[in-house]
N, C-alpha and C positions, 0 to 999 in steps of 0.2 A: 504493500500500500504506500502511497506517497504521501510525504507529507510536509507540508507547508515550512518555512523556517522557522524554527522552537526559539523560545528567548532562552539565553543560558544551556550550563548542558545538561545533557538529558542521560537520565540511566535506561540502557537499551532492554533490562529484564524487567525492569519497572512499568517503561511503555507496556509494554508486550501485555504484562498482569493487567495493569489499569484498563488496556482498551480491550480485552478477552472481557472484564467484567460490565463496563459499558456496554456492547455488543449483546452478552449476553442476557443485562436484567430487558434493553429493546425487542429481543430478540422473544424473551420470556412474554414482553408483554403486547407484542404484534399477535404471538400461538393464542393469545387467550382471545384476541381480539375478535379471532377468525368465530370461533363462537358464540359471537353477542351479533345483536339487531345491526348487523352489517352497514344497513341503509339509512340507519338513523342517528347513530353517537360515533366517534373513533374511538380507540382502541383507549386511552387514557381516559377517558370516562368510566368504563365498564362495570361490571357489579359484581357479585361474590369469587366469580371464578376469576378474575382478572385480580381482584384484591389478593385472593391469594397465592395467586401464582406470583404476580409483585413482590410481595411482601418476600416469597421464598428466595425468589430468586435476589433483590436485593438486601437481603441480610446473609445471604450467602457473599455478595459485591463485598459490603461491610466487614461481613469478615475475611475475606479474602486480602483486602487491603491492609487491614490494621495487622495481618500476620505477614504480608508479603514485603512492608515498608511502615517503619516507625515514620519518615519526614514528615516536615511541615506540610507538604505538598498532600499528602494521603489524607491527611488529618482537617484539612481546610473541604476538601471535596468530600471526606466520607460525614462532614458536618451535615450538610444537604443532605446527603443519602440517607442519615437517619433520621431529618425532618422530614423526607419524603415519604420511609418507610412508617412512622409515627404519624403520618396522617391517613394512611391507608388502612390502620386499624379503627381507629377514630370514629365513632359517629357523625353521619353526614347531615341528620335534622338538627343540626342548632347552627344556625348559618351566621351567625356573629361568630361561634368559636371555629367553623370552618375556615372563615375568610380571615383568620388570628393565625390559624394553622397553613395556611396557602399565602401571606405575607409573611409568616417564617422562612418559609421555604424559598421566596422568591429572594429574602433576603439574604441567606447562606449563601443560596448559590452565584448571587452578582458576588460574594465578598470573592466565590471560588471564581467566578469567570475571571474576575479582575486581576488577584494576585496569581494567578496559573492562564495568565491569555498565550495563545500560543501553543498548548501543550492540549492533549487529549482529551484529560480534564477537562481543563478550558472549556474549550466547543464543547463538549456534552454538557454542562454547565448551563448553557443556553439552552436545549432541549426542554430540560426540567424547569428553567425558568417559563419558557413557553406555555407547557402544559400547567403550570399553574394559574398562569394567565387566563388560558381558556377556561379553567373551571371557575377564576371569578367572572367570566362572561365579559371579558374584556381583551376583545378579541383583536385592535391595533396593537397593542403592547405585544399579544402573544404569536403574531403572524412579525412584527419587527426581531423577535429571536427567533423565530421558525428560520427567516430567511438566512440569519446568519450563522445556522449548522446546514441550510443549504448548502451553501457557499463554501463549505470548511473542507476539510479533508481526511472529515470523520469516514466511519465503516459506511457503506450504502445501508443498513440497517438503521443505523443512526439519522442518516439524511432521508431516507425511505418515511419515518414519523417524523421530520419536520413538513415535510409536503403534505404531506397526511395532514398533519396538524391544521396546517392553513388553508386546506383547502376546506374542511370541516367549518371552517372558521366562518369562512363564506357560504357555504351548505346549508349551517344552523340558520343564517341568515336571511335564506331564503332566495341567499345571492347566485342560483346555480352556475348562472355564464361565465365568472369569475371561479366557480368554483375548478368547472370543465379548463380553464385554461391553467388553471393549477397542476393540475391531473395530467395535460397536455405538458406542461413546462417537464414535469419530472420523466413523462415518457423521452421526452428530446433530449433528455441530459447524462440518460444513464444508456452503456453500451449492451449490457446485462439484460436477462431479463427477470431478474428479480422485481419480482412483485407487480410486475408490467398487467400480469391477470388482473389484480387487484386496481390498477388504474382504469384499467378499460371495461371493468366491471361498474367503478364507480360513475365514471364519463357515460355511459349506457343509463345506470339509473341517473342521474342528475338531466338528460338528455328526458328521459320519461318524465323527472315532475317539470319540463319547460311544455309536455305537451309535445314533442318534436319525439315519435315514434320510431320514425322511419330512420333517423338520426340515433338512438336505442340501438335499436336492430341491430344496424351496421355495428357498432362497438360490441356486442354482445356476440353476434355471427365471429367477427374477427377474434375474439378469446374463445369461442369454442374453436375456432381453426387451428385457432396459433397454439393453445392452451390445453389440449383435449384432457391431459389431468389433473387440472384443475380444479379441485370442490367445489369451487365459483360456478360450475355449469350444474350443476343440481337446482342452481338458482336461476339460471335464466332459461333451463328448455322449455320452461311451458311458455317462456315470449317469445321465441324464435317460430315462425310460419313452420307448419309442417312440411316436410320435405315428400315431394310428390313420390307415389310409390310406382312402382312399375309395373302397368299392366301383367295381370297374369293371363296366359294363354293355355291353355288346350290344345295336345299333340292329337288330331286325329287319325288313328292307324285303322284302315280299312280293311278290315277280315274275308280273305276272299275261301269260296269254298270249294 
């Protein structure tokens, strides 16, 4: 993976730990993603099963760091990760101590963007400040750090839930066309096709609440083509036109006596 110039030096088994556990609590929380109302929240929203898939998978992060690296640097990012993982247990009806609990969070993590810019930390730093963002439904703030773990040269997992993130952001909004060009940006930027189904799934349905069918279709035809094992096609065969069937005929053999 490439990566951008680091401030300072960097310890190479360090990297390696740090961005393996980044990766994977994304990674943990895209799988759980795949099983919630698809069409309606992203994957940072989600409800019991995504809570604890989180939570495992980032206390696993947490510990992995605090054994992997005593520095300042682990210690400043694993700050966030355990106001992140300490809201995910949290009760979500009392919406003053949520929004106490999601301004912690945003605040750990600017302290970690700011003294680790540059470094792996860093940019994911920004991920989590986003999704906090969105859950206080303050969705400029959280589309302004979505764009810049776009832009970083994090894992495509990582950059994969910022697009997500912002496109959502517009989605909830009602904004689909902005949303569709989101979706679009992230297909033109990655060579991959990681999670390409899952853009053209969502460009299909966003393309459905404008009313524009025929515009569906095509995105949806195009991930069953491209995509054929994709679990996303359980979702769209009943909107795909039936595919004409082929005449059946009758071999007439003439019995002569």
């Amino acid at each position: 993976m490439a990566y951008s110039k680091m401030r300072g030096p960097r310890k190479p088994k360090k990297e390696k730990v740090v961005e393996e556990i980044v990766e994977h609590d994304a990674f943990q929380e895209q799988g759980a993603k795949f099983f919630e109302t698809l069409t309606e929240h992203p994957w940072f929203v989600g409800g019991t099963v995504l809570a604890i898939i989180a939570i495992t998978a980032i206390s696993l992060g947490i510990a992995s760091i605090i054994k992997s690296s005593n520095d300042a640097d682990a210690d400043v990012y694993s700050h966030g990760l355990q106001a992140w993982a300490a809201f995910q247990t949290e009760s979500k009806d009392d919406a003053a101590a949520k929004e106490k609990s999601l301004q912690n969070i945003i605040e750990k993590f600017k302290v970690s963007a700011d003294e680790l810019a540059g470094t792996v930390e860093g940019d994911a730093s920004y991920l989590y400040i986003g999704k906090a963002y969105y859950l206080l439904s303050k969705c400029d703030d959280a589309v302004k750090n979505f764009q810049k773990v776009q832009t970083s040269s994090l894992s495509k997992e990582l950059r994969f839930g910022a697009y997500e993130g912002e496109a959502f952001c517009a989605y909830d909004g009602g904004k689909f066309d902005d949303a569709i060009k989101v979706w679009q940006k992230y297909l033109d930027s990655t060579t991959s096709d990681f999670y390409k189904d899952y853009a053209l799934f969502y460009i299909g349905t966003s393309y459905e609440k404008l009313g524009n069918n025929e515009k569906a279709i095509e995105f949806f035809t195009t991930l069953k083509n491209s995509y054929p094992k994709s679990l996303l096609n359980a979702k769209i065969i009943s909107k795909l036109p039936e595919e004409k069937k082929a005449p059946v005929t009758t071999k007439i053999i003439k019995q002569t006596s």
